[in-house]
LOVEXTOR-473337 format. One line per 5 residues: for each residue x, y, z of N, C-alpha, C. Coordinates in nm, 2 decimals. Example, Ala and Ser with C-alpha at 12.3 -4.5 7.8 and 13.67 -1.06 7.14 Angstrom:
2
1.32 -0.57 0.78 1.23 -0.45 0.78 1.32 -0.33 0.78; 1.28 -0.22 0.71 1.37 -0.11 0.71 1.29 0.00 0.79 .
! end
This chain:
217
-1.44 1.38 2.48 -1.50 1.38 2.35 -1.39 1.37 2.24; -1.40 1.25 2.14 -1.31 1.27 2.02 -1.34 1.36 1.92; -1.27 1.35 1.84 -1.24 1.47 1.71 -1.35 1.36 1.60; -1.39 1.27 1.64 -1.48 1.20 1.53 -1.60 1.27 1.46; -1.68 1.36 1.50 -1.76 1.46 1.41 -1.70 1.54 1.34 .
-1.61 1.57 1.40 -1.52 1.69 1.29 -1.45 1.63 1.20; -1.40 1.51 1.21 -1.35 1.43 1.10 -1.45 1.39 1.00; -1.53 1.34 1.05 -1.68 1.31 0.92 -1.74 1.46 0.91; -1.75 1.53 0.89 -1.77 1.67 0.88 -1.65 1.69 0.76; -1.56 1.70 0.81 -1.43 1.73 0.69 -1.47 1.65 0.56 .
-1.45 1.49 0.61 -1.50 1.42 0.48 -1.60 1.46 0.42; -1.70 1.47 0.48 -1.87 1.51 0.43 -1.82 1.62 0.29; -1.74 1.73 0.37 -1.69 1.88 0.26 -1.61 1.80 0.16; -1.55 1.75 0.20 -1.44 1.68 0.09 -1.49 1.62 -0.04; -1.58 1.53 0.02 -1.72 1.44 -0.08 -1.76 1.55 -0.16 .
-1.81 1.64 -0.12 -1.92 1.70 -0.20 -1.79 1.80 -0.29; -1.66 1.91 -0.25 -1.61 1.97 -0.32 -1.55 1.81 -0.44; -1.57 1.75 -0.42 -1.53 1.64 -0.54 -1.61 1.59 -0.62; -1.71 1.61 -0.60 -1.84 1.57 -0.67 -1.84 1.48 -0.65; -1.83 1.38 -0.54 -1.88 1.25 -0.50 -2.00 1.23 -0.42 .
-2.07 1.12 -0.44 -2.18 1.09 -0.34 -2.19 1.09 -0.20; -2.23 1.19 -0.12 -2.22 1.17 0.02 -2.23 0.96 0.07; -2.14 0.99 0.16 -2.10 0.85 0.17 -2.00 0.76 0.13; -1.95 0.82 0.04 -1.90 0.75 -0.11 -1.76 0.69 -0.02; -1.71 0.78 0.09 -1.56 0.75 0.13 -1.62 0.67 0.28 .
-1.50 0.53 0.33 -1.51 0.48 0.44 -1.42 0.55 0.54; -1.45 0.58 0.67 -1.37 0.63 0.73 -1.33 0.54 0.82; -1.17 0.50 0.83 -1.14 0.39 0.89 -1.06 0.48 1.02; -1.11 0.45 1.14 -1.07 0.52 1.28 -0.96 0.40 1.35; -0.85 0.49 1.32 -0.69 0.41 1.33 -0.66 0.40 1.51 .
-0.72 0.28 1.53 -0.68 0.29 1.71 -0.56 0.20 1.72; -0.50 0.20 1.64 -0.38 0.12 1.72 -0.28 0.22 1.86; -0.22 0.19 1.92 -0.16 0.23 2.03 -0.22 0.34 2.08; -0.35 0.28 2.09 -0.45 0.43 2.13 -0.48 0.31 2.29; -0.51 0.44 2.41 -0.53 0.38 2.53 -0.71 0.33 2.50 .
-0.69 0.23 2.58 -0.88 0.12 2.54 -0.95 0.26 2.62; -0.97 0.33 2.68 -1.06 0.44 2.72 -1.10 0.51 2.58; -1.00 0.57 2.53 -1.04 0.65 2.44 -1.05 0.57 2.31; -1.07 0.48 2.24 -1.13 0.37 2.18 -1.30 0.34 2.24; -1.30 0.32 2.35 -1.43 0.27 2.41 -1.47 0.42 2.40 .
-1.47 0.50 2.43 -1.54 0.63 2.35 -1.55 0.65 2.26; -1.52 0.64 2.12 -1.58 0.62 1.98 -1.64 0.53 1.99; -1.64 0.44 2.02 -1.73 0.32 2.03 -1.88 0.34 2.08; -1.88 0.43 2.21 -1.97 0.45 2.27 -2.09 0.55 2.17; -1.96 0.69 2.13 -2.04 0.77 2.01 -2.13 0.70 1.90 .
-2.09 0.56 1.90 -2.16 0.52 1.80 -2.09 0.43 1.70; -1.94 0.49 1.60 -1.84 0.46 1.55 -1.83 0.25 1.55; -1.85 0.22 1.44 -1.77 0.08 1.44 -1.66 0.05 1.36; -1.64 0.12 1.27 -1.51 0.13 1.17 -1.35 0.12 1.23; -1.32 0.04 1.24 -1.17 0.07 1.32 -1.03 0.01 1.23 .
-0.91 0.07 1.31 -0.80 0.00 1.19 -0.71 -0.05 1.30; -0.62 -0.13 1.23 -0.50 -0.20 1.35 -0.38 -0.22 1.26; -0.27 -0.20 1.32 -0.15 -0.20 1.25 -0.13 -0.36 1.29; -0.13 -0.37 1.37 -0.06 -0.52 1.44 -0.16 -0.62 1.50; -0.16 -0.76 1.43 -0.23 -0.87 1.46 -0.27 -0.92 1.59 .
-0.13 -0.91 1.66 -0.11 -0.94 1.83 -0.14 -0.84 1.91; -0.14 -0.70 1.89 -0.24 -0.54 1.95 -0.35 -0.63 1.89; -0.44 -0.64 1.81 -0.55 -0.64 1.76 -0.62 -0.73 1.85; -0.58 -0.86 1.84 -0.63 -0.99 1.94 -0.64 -0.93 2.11; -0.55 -0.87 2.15 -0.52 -0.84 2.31 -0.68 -0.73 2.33 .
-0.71 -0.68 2.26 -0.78 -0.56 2.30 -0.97 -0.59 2.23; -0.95 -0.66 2.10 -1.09 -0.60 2.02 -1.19 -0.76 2.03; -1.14 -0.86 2.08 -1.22 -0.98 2.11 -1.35 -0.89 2.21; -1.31 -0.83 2.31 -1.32 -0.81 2.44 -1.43 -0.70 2.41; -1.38 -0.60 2.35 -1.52 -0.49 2.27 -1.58 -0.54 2.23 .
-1.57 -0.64 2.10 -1.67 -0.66 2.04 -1.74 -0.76 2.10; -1.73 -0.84 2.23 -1.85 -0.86 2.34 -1.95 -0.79 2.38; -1.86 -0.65 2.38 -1.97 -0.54 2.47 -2.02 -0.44 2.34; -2.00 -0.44 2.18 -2.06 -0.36 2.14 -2.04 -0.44 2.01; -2.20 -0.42 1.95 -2.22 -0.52 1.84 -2.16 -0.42 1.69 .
-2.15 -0.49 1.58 -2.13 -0.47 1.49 -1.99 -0.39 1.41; -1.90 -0.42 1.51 -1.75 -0.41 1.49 -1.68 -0.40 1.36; -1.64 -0.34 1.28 -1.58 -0.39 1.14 -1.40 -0.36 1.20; -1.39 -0.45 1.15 -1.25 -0.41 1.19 -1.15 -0.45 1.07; -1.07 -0.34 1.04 -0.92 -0.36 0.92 -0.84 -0.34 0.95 .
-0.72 -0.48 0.91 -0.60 -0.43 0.91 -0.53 -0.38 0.82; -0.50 -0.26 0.88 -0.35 -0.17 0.81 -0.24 -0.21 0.79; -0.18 -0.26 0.84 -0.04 -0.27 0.87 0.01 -0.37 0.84; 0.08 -0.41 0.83 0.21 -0.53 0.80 0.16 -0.65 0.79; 0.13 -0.75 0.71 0.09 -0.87 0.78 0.20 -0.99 0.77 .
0.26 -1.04 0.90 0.36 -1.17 0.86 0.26 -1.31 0.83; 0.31 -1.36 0.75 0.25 -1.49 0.70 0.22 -1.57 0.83; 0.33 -1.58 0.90 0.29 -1.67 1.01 0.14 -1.61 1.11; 0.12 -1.48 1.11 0.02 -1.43 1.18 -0.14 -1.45 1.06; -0.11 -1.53 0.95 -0.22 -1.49 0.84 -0.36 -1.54 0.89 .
-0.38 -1.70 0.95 -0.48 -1.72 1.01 -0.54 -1.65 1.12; -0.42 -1.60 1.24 -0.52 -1.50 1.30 -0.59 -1.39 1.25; -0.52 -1.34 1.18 -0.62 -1.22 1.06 -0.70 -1.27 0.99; -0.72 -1.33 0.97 -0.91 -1.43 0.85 -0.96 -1.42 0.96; -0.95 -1.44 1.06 -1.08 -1.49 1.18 -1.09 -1.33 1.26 .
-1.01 -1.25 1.27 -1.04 -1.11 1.31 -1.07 -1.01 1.26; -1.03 -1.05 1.11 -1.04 -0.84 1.01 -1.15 -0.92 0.91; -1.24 -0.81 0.88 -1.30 -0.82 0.76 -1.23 -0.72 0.63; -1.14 -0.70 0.67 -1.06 -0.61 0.56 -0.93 -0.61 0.58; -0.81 -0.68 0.48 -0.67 -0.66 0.50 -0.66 -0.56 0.41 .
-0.55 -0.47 0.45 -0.51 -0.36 0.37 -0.38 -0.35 0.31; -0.31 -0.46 0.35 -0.17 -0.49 0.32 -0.10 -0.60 0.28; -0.19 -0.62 0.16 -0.14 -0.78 0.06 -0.01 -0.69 -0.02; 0.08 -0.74 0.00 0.21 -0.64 -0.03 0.31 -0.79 -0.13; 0.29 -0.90 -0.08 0.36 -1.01 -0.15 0.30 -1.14 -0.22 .
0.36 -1.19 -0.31 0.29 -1.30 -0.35 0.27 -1.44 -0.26; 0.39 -1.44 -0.15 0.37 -1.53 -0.03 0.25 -1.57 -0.01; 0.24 -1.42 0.08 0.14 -1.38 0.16 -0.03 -1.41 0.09; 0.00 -1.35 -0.04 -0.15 -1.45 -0.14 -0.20 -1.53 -0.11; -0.05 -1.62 -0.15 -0.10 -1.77 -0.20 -0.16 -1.83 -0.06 .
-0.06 -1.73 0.06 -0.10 -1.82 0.18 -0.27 -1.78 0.24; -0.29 -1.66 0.16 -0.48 -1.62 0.19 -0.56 -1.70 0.10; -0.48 -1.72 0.03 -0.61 -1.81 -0.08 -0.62 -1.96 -0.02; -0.48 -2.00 0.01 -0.47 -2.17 0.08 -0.59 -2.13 0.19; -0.60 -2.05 0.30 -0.69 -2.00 0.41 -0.85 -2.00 0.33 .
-0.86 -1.92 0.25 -1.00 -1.89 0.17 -1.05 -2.03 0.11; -0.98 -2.12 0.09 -1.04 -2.27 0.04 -1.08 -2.37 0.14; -0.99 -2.35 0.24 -0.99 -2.41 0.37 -1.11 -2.37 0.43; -1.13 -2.26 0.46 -1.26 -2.18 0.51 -1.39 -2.18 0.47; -1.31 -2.15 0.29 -1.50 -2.12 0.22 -1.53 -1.95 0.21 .
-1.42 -1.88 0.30 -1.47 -1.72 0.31 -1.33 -1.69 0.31; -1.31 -1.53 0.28 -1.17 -1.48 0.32 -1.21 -1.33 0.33; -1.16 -1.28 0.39 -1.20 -1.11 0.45 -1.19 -1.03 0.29; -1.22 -0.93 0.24 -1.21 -0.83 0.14 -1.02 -0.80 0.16; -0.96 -0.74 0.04 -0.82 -0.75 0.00 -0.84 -0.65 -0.06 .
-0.69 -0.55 0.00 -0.65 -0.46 -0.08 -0.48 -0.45 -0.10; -0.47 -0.44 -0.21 -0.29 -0.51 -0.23 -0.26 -0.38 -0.23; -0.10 -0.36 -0.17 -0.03 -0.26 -0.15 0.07 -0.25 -0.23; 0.06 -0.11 -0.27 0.16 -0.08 -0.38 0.27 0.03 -0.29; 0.42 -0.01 -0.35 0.49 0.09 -0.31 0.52 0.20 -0.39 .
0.41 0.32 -0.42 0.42 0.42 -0.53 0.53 0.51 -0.53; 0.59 0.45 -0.42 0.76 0.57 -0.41 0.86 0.49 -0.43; 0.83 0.40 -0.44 0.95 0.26 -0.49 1.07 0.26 -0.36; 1.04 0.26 -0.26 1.09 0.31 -0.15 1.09 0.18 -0.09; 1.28 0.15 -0.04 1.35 0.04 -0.03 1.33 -0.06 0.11 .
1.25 0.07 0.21 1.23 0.01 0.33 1.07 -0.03 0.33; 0.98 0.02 0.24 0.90 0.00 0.28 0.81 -0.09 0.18; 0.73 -0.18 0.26 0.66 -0.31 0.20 0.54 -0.26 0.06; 0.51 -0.35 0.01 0.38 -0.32 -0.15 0.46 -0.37 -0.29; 0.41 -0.41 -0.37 0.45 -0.45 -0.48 0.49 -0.31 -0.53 .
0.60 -0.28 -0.67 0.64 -0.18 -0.74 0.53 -0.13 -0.81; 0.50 -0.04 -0.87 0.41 0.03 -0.94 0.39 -0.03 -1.09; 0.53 -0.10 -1.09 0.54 -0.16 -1.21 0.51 -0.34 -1.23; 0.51 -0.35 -1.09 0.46 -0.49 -1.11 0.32 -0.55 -1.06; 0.28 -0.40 -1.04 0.13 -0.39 -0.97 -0.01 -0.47 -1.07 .
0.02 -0.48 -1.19 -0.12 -0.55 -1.29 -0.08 -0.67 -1.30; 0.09 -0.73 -1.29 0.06 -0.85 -1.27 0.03 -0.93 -1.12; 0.04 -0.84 -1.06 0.00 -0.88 -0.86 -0.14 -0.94 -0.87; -0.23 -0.82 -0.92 -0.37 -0.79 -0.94 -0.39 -0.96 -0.98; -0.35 -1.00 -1.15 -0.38 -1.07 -1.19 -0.38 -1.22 -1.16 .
-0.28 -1.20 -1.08 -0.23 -1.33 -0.99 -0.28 -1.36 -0.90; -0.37 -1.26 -0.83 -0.41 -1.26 -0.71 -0.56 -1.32 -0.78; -0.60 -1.25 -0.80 -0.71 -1.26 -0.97 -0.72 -1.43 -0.94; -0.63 -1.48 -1.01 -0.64 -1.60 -1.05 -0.64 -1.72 -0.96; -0.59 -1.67 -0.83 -0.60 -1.76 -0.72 -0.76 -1.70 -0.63 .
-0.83 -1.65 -0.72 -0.98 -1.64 -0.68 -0.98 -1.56 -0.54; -0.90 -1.47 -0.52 -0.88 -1.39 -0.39 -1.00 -1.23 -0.40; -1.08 -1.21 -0.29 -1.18 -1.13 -0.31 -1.12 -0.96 -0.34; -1.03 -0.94 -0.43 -0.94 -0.80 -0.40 -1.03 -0.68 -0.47; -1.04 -0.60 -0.37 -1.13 -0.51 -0.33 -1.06 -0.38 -0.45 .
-0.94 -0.36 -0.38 -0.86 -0.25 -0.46 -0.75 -0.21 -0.43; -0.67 -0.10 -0.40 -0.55 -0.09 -0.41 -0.53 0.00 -0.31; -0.37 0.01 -0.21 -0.36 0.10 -0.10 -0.24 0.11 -0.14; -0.17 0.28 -0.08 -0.06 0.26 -0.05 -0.04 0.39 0.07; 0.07 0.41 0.11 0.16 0.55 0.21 0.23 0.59 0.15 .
0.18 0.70 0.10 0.31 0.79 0.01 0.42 0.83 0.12; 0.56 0.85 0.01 0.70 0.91 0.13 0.65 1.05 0.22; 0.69 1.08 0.32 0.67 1.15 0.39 0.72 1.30 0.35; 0.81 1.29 0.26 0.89 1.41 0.21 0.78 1.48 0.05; 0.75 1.35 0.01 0.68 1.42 -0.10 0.54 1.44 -0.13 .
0.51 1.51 -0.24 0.38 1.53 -0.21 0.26 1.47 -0.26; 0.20 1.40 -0.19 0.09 1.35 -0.17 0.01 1.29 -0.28; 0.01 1.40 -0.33 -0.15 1.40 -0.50 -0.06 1.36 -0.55; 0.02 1.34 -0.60 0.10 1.24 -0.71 0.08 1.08 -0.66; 0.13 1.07 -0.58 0.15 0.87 -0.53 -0.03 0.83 -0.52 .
-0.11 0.95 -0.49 -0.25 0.92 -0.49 -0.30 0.90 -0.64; -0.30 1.02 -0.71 -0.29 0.99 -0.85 -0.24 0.89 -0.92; -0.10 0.83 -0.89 -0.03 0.71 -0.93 -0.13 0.57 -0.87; -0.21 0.60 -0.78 -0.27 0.42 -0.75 -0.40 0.48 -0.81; -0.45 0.58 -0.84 -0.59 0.55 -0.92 -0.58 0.50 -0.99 .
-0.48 0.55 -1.09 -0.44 0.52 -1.21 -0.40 0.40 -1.24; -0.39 0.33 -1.18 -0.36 0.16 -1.17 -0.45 0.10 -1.14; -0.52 0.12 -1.05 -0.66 0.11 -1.02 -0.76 0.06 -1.11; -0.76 0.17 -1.17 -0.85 0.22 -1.27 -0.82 0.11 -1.43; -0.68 0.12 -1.44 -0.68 0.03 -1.56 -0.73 -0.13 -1.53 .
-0.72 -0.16 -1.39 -0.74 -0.32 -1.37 -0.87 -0.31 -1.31; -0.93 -0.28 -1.32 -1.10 -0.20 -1.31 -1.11 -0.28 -1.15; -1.06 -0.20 -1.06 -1.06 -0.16 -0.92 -1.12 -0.08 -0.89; -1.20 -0.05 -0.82 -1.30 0.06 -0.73 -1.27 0.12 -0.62; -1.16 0.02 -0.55 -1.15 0.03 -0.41 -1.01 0.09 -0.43 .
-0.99 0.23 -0.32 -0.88 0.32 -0.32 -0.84 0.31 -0.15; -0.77 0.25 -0.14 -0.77 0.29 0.04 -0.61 0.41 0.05; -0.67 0.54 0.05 -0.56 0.65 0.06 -0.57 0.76 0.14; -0.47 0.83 0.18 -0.51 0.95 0.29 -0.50 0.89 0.39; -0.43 1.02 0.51 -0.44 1.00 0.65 -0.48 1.10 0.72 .
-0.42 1.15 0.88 -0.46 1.23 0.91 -0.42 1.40 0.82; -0.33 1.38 0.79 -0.26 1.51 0.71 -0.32 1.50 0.57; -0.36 1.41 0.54 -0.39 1.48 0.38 -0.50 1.37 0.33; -0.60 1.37 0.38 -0.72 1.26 0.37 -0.84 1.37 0.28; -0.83 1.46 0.28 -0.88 1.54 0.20 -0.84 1.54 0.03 .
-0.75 1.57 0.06 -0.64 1.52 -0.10 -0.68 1.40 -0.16; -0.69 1.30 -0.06 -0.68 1.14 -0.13 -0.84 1.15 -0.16; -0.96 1.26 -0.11 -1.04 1.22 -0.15 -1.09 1.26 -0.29; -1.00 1.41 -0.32 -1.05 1.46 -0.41 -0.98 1.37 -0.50; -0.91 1.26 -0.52 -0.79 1.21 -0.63 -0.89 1.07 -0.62 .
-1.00 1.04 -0.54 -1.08 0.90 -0.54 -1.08 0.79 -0.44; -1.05 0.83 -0.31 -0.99 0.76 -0.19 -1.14 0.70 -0.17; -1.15 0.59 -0.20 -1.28 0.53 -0.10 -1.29 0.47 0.02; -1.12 0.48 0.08 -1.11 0.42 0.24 -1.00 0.59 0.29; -1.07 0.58 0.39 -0.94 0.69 0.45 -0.89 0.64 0.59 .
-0.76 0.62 0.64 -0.73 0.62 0.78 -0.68 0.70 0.86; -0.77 0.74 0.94 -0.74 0.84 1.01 -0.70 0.82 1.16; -0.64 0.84 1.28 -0.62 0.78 1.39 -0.58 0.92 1.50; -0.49 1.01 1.48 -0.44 1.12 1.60 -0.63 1.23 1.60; -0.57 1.22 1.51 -0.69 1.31 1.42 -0.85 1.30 1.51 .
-0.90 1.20 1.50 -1.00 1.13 1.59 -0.93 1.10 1.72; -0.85 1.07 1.80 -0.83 0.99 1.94 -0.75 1.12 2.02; -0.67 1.15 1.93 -0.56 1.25 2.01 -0.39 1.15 1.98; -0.35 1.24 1.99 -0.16 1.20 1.98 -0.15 1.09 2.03; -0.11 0.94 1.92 -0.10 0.82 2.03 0.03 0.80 2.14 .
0.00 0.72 2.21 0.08 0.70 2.31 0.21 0.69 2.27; 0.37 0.62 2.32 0.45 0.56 2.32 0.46 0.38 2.34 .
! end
């Protein structure tokens, strides 16, 4: 049995001590380097919400599910390299890590080509942190706008706060950005502090040990 009731249970309390609409937050069930048994058990509970760090995990494993269980939504989290962009249009209905202007222009060339492009959430690096991918906090309204203007479907804004600091701040810092470029969509929180990101306006949370158990190696 996974930890998936007690995780929407937590949210459920979280929702309501915030005064949000039951519902109001998506719970995105983080299976990357999770073994396919314990995947295929959330699946079985019911669960279609899933997340994937990597393009090439994603293809190897979730074609094959979503044969055997209908109505799959699937997001990617994680990194996207340009050269991988087309396989992602045709597998995620949600990117979570539009982090460059490359990477845009090369979803919107895809989105014209197609006619559709999955929902977009551009990544901000609210710790300004040198290793790790998202536009700066400060170059975050012209990203929006740009992205804006190449007619790209962008949902709202994500980021992973530093591991050392605390949390409600870098959460508070993407509402607040959010919010001035009239964004709705919050994708914040994980297993450790998905509660926090809800009470600060998280409307995606990803959660993965939390639900599956401690991933593999």
């Amino acid at each position: 049995m996974s930890g998936l009731s007690d995780i929407q249970n937590r949210i459920a309390k979280a929702e309501e001590a915030a005064g949000r609409a039951p519902g109001a937050v998506t719970l995105i069930a983080v299976s990357k380097v999770q073994p396919l048994d314990r995947i295929q058990a959330v699946l079985t509970e019911g669960y279609r919400i899933f997340g994937e760090n990597r393009v090439q995990e994603a293809q190897g494993k979730w074609p094959a599910f979503m044969e055997q269980f209908t109505g799959v939504d699937l997001h990617l989290i994680g990194p996207l390299q340009t050269n991988k962009t087309r396989q992602a249009v045709d597998l995620f209905s949600t990117i979570h890590s539009v982090d460059r202007p490359k990477l845009a222009r090369k979803l919107a060339d895809l989105a014209q080509e197609r006619g559709a492009c999955p929902e977009l959430f551009l990544q901000v690096n609210t710790g300004e942190e040198p290793q790790k991918a998202g536009v700066l906090p400060a170059e975050a309204d012209g990203f929006v706008a740009d992205c804006r203007a190449m007619e790209l479907p962008v949902r709202g804004l994500m980021c992973i706060p530093p591991v050392d600091e605390e949390p409600a701040l870098h959460f508070a810092l993407l509402a607040k950005i959010a919010a001035r470029n009239g964004l709705t969509g919050l994708s914040m929180g994980m297993s450790s502090d998905f509660e926090t990101a809800i009470s600060l306006g998280a409307t995606h949370v990803r959660v993965g040990s939390a639900i599956f158990g401690e991933r593999g190696l």
